[in-house]
C-alpha positions as CSV (number, residue, x, y, z in Angstrom):
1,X,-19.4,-14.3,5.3
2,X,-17.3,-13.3,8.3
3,X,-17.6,-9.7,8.7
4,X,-13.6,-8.6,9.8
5,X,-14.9,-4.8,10.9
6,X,-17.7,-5.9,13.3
7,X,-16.4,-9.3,15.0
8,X,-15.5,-7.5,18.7
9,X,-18.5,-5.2,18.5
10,X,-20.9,-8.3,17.4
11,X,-19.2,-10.3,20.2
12,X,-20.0,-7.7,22.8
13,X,-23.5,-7.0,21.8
14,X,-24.2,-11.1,21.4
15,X,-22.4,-13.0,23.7
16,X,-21.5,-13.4,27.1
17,X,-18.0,-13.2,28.3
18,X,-15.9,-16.0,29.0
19,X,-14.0,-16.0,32.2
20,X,-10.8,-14.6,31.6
21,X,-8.0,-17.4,32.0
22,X,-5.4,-16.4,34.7
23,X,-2.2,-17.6,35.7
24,X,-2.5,-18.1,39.6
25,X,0.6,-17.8,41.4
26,X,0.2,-21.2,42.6
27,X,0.1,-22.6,39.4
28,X,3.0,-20.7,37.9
29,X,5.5,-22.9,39.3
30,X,4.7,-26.1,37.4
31,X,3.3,-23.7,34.5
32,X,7.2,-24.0,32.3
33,X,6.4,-27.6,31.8
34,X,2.9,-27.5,30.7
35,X,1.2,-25.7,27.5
36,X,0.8,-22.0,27.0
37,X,-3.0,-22.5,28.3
38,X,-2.9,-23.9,31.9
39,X,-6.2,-25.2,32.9
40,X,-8.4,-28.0,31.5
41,X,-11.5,-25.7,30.7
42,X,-9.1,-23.4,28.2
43,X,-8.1,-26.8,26.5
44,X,-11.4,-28.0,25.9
45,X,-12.3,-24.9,24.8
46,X,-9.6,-24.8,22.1
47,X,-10.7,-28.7,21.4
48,X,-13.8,-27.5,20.8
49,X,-12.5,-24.4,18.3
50,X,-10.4,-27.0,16.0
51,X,-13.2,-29.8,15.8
52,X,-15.5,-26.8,14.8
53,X,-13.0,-25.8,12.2
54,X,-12.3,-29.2,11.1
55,X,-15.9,-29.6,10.7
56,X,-16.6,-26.4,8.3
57,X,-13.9,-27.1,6.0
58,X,-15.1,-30.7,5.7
59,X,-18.5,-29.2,4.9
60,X,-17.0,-26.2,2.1
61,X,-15.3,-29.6,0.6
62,X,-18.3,-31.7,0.5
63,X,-19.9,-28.7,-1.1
64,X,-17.6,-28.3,-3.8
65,X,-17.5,-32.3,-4.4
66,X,-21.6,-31.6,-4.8
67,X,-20.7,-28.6,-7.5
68,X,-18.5,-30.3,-9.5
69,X,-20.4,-33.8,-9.3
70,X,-23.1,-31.5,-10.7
71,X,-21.1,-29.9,-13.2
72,X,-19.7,-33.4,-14.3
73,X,-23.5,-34.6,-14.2
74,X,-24.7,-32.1,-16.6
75,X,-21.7,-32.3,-18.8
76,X,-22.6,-36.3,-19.1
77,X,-26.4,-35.3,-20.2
78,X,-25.2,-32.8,-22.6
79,X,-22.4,-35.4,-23.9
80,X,-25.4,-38.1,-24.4
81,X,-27.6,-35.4,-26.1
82,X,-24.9,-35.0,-29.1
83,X,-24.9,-37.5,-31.6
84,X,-22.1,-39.7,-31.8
85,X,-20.7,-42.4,-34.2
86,X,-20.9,-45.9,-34.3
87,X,-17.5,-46.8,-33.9
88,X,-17.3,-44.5,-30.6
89,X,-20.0,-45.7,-29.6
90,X,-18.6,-50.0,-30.1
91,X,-15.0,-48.9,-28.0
92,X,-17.0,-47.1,-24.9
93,X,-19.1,-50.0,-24.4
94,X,-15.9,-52.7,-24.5
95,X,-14.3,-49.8,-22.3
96,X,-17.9,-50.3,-20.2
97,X,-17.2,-54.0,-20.0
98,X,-13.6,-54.4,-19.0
99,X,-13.7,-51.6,-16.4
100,X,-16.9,-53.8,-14.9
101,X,-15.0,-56.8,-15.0
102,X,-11.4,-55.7,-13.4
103,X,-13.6,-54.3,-10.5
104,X,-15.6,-57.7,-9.9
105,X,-12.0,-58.8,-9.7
106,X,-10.7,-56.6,-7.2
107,X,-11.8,-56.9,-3.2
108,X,-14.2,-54.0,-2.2
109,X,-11.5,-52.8,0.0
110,X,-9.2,-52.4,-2.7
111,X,-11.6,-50.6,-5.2
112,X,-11.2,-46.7,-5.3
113,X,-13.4,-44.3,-3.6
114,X,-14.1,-41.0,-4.0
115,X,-15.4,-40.5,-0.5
116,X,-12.1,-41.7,0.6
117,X,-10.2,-39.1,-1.2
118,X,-11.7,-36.6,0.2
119,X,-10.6,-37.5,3.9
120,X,-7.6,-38.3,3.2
121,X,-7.4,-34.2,2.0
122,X,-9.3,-32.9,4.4
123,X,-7.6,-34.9,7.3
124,X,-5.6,-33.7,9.9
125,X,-4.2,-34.7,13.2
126,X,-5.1,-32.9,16.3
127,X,-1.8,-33.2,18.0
128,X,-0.3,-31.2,15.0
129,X,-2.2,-28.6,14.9
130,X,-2.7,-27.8,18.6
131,X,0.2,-26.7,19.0
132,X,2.1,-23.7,21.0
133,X,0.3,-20.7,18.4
134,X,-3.0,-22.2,18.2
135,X,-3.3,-22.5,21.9
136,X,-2.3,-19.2,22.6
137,X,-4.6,-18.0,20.0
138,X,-7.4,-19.8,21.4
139,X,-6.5,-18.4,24.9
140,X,-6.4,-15.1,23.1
141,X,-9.9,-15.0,21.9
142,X,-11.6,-16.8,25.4
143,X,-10.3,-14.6,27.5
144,X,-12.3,-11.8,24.5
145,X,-15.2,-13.6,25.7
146,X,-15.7,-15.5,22.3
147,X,-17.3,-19.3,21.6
148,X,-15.6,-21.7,20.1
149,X,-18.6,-22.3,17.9
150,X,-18.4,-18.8,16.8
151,X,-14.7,-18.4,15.9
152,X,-12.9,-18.9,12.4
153,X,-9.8,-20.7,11.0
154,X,-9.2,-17.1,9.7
155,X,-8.9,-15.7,13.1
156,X,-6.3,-18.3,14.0
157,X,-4.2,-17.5,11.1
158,X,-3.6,-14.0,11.9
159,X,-3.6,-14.6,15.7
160,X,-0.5,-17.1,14.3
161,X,1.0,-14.2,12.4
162,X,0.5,-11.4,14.5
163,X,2.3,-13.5,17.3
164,X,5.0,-14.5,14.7
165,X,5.1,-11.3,13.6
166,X,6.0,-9.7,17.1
167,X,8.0,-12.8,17.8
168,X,12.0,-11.1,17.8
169,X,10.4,-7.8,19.9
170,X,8.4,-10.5,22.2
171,X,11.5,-12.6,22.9
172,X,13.5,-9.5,24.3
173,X,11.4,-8.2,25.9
174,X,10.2,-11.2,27.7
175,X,13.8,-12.9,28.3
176,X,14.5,-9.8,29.8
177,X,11.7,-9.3,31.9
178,X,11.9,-12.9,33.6
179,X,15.5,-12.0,34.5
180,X,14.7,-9.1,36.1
181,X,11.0,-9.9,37.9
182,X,12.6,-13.5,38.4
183,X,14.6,-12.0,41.3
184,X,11.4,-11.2,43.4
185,X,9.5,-8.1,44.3
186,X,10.6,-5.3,41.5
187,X,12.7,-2.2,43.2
188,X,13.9,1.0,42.0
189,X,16.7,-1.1,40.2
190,X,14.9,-3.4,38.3
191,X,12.3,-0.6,37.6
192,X,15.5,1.5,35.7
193,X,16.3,-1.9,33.8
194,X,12.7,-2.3,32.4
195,X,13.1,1.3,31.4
196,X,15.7,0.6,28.9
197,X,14.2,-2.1,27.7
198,X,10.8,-0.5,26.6
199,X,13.4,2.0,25.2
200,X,15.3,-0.1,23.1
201,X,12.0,-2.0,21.8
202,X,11.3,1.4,19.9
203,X,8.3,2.4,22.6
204,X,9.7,5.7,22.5
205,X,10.4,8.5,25.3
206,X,7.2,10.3,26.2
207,X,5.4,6.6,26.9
208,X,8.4,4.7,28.5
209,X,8.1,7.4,30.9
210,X,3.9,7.2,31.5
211,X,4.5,3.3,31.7
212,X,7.6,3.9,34.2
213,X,5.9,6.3,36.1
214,X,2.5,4.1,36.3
215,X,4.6,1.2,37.9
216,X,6.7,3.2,40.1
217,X,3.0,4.6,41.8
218,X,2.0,1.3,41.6
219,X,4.8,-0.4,43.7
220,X,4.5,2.4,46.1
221,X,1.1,1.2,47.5
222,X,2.3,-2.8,47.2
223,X,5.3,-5.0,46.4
224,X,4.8,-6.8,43.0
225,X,5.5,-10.8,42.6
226,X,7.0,-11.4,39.3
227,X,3.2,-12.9,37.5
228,X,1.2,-10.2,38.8
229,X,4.2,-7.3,37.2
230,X,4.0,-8.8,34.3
231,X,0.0,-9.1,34.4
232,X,-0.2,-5.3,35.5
233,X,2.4,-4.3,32.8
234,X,0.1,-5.5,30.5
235,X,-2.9,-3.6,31.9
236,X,-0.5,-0.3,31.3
237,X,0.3,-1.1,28.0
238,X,-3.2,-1.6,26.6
239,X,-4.6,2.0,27.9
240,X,-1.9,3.4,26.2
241,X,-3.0,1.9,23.0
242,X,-6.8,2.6,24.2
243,X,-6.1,6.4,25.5
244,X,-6.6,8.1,21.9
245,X,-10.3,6.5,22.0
246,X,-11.6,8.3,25.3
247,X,-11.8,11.3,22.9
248,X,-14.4,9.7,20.3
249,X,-17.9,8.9,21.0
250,X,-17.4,5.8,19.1
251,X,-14.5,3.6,19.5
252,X,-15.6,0.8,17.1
253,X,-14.1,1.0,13.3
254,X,-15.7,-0.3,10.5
255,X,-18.2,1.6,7.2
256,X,-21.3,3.2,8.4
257,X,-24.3,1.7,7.0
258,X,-26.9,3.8,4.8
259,X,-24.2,5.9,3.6
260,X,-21.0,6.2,1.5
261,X,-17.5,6.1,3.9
262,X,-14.7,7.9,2.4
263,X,-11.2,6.9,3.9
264,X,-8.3,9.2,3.1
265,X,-4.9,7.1,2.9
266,X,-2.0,9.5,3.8
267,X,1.4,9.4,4.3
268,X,4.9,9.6,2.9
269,X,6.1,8.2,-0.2
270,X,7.1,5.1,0.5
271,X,5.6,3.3,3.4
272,X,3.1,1.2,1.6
273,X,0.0,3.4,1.1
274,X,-0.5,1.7,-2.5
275,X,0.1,-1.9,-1.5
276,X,-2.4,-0.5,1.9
277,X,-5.4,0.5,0.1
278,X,-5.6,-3.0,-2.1
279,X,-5.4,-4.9,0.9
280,X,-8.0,-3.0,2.3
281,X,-10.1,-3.0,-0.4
282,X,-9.7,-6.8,-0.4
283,X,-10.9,-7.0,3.5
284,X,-13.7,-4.7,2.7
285,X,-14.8,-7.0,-0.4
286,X,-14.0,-10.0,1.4
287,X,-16.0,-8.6,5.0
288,X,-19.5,-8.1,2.4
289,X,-18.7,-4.2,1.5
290,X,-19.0,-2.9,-2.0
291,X,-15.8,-0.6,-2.4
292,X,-14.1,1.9,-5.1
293,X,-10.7,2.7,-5.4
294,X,-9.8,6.4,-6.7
295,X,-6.6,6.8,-7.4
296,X,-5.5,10.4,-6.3
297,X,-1.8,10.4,-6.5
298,X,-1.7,11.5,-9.5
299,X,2.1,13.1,-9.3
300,X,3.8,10.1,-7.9
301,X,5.1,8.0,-11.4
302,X,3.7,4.7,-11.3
303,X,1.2,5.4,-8.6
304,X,-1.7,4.8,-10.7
305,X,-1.0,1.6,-12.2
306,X,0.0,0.3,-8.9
307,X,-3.3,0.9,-8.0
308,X,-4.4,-0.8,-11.1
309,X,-2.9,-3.7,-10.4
310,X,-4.8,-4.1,-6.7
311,X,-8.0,-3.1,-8.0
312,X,-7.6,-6.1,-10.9
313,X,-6.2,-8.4,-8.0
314,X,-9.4,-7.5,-5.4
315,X,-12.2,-7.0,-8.2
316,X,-12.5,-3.4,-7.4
317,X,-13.1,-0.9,-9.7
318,X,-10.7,1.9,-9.6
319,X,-11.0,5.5,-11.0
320,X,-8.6,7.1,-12.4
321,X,-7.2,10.1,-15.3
322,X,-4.8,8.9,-17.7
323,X,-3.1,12.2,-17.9
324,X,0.0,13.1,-15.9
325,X,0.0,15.7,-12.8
326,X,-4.0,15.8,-13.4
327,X,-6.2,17.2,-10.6
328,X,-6.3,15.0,-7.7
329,X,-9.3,16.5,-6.5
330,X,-11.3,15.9,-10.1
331,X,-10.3,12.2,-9.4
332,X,-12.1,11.9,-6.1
333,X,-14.9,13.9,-7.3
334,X,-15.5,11.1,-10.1
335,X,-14.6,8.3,-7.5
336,X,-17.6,10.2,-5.4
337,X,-20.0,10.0,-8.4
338,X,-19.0,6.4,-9.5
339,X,-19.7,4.8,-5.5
340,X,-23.0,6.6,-5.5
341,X,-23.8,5.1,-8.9
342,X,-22.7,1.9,-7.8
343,X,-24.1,2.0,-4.7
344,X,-20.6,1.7,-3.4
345,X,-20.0,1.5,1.1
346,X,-16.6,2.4,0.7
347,X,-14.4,4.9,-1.1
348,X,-10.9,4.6,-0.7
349,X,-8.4,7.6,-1.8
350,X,-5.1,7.3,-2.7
351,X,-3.2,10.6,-1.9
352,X,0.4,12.0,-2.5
353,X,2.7,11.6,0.2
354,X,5.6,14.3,-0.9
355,X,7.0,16.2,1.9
356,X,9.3,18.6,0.5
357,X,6.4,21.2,-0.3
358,X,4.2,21.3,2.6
359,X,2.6,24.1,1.3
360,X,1.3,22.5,-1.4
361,X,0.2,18.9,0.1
362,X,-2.0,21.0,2.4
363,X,-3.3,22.9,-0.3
364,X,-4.3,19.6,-2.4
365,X,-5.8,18.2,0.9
366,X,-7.7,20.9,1.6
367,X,-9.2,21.0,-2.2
368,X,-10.1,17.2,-1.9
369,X,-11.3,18.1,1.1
370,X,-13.8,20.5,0.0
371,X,-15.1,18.6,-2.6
372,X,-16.3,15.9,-0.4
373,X,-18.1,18.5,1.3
374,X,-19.8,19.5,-1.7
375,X,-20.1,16.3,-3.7
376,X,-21.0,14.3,-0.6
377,X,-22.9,16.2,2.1
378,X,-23.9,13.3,3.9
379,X,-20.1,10.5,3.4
380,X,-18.6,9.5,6.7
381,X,-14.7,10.7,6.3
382,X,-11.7,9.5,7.9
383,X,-8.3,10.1,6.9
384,X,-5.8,7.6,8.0
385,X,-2.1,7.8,7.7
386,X,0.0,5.3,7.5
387,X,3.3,4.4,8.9
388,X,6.2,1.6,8.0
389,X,6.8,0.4,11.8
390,X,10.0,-0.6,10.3
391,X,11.3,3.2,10.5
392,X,10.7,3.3,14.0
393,X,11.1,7.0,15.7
394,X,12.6,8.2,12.1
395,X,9.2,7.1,10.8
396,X,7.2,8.9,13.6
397,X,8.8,12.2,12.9
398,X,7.7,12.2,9.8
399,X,4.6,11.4,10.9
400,X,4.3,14.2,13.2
401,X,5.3,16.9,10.2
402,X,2.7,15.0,8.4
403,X,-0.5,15.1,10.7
404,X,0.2,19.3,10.5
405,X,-1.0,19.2,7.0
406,X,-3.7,16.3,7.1
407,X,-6.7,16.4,9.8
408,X,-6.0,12.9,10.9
409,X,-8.5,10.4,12.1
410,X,-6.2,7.4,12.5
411,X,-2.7,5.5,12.2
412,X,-2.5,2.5,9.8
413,X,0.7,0.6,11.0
414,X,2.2,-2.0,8.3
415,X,5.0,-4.1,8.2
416,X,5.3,-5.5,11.7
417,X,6.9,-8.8,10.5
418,X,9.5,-9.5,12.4
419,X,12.3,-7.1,11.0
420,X,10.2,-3.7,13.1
421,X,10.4,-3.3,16.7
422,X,6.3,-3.9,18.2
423,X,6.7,-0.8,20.7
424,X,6.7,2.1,18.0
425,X,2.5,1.2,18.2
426,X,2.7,2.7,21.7
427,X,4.6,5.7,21.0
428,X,2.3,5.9,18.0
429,X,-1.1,6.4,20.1
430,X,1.1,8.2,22.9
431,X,2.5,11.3,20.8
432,X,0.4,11.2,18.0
433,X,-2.5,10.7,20.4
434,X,-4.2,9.2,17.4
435,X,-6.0,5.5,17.5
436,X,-4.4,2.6,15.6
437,X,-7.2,1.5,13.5
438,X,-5.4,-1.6,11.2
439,X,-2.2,-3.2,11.8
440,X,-0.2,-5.4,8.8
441,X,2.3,-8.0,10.2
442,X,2.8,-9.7,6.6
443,X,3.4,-8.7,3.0
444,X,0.4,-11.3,1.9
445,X,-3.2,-10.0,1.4
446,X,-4.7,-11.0,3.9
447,X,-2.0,-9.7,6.6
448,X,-3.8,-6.7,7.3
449,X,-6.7,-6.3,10.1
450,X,-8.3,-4.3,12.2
451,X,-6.3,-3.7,15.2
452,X,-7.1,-4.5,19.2
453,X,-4.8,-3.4,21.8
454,X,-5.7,-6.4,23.7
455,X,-4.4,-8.9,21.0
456,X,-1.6,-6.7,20.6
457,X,-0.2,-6.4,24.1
458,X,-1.0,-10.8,24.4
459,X,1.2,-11.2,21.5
460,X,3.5,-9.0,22.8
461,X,4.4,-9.4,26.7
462,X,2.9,-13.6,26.6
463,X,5.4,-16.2,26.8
């Protein structure tokens, strides 16, 4: 079972680097006519990935062509077992006998095979699937230090739709950028034109001008050629992201084991919480955690059958009070004692999202929060807002008059797909000053992950 929450922090604890794959300024010339992954040793390397991929989906198919030959087999006995009349018995055998003679009659080659079938399903051709995404992705996860041995089709597919996902903020940014570094070294001038164009990708004031001010100290000491601004631009933009996690002692994210995690969903109505918690409920089943749902928005109309409906789609149970404007804090204090019965890893808590009484959200929060104290001395508790990136600096603001009455842990940000602009992630960690712990880039449900800057900033700022 691959294990979503611990793939970097397995990586770094098991394996050993990769070198990083660089674009040398000598090979950037002749690099707009090749693939997005310059050098032999990357290509072999995503070779590699696919025929390992290729090679674990023909072994789940065999496996299920072994089940249901099984299932068929045992049917047969059972079949033979039963008692059966005479007359059936006369027409199976003349079935028998003409089916044996037709296939005397037809050449071997001709004659059907079952084997055969299941290539021709499971076959597919390298060149088209080694194409421009899967290339980058497998540059993506090299240059992580990752073996091709060790990497998932799953990986690739979200790789694919983060990139996608990105793809309309990418394009600007990057169409742009080669205009302006195209020119030669960057000056004051060009400097001012990457300004507005962090701007206008929804990056937002207070980081455009760390980022601006980190490049103008940095062409100060040295004139930049147009690879190397790009490459350093990068560098920028990932500590941004990274900066909110010099404050913890622990920058991985994923449930503590030997003992219940309880994550708080926050935010205003209408940004996906809901639709949030069953997808992570669904990457917490699918990464081998045993989760509960408790559905705590008990004001919000609808909210509860929502939830419903995600804990029937994800096999999770969900707790709940069929009354109307019940106590949200009783429902977490029966999703407490219903994990620790279950022996549950993860709790997760729908919570209201109104605004227009603050008073009162901070009130309920605090109540909830209180009875985890009580109820569950010893829970690891994170509460996580999340954000529709599609609201860009309207949706921040919010945000900010949210985090006043929620002691927030983290930023969940959803619906990066295609129609949001990417930068609202930096001015996320940059004025919230609070770590970006899963990212959605799809309304599916599987299009939510865990989020690394690094990933991020490649799908971002790579051509």
């Amino acid at each position: 079972m691959f294990n979503w929450f611990r793939r970097n922090k397995e990586n770094k604890e098991n394996q050993t680097p990769a070198p990083v794959v660089e674009n040398k300024s000598s090979e950037t010339k002749t690099e707009e006519t090749t693939t997005p992954i310059a050098d032999q040793a990357s290509l072999e390397w995503a070779k590699t990935a696919f025929a390992n991929i290729q090679k674990q989906k023909q072994q789940l198919q065999e496996t299920d062509t072994e089940e249901k030959a099984s299932e068929s087999d045992s049917e047969t006995i059972t079949e033979k077992i039963e008692p059966s009349t005479t007359e059936t018995e006369t027409v199976s055998t003349e079935d028998v006998v003409k089916e044996d003679s037709i296939e005397q009659n037809v050449p071997a080659w001709l004659q059907k095979s079952d084997r055969l079938e299941v290539l021709k399903e499971t076959a597919i051709e390298e060149e088209q699937e080694l194409d421009e995404d899967f290339l980058w992705s497998a540059q993506v996860l090299a240059n992580q230090g990752r073996l091709p041995e060790d990497v998932s089709e799953d990986e690739f597919i979200w790789l694919k739709k983060l990139r996608q996902g990105l793809g309309k903020t990418r394009r600007n940014l990057i169409n742009q950028l080669k205009s302006v570094v195209g020119q030669g070294p960057l000056n004051q001038e060009a400097v001012m034109e990457i300004e507005a164009m962090l701007l206008s990708a929804d990056v937002g004031i207070e980081a455009t001008d760390y980022i601006i001010t980190t490049l103008q100290n940095k062409l100060k000491e040295e004139a930049l050629p147009p690879e190397e601004a790009i490459a350093y631009l990068k560098e920028i933009l990932q500590s941004v992201l990274d900066e909110p996690l010099k404050k913890l002692t622990k920058t991985e994210f994923d449930p503590e084991e030997g003992k219940l995690n309880i994550w708080l969903l926050t935010g205003v109505n209408g940004v996906g919480k809901t639709t949030t918690i069953g997808k992570l409920a669904h990457l917490a089943q699918t990464s081998g955690y045993k989760c509960v749902i408790a559905a705590a928005d008990t004001f919000r109309a609808a909210a509860v059958e929502q939830v419903k409906v995600w804990g029937e789609r994800t096999n999770t149970p969900v707790i709940a009070n069929q009354g109307q404007n019940t106590d949200p804090a009783a429902v977490v204090f029966d999703g407490i004692t219903a994990s620790i019965a279950r022996e549950a890893n993860l709790l997760l808590v729908d919570t209201a999202g109104r605004l227009q009484n603050k008073k009162n959200l901070m009130e309920e929060l605090s109540k909830i929060r209180r009875i985890i104290d009580k109820k569950a001395i010893n829970a690891h508790v994170e509460s996580l807002l999340v954000l529709d990136a599609t609201l860009g600096q309207n949706g921040l603001r919010q945000a900010q008059v949210f985090s006043e009455a929620a002691q927030l842990t983290g930023v969940v940000l959803t619906k990066l797909d295609g129609t949001a602009k990417g930068g609202v992630a930096l001015a996320v960690c940059q004025q919230l000053n609070l770590p970006i712990r899963f990212i959605g880039a799809g309304e599916g449900i599987e299009d939510l992950r865990p989020f690394s800057s690094y990933e991020f900033v490649e799908a971002l700022l790579s051509a």
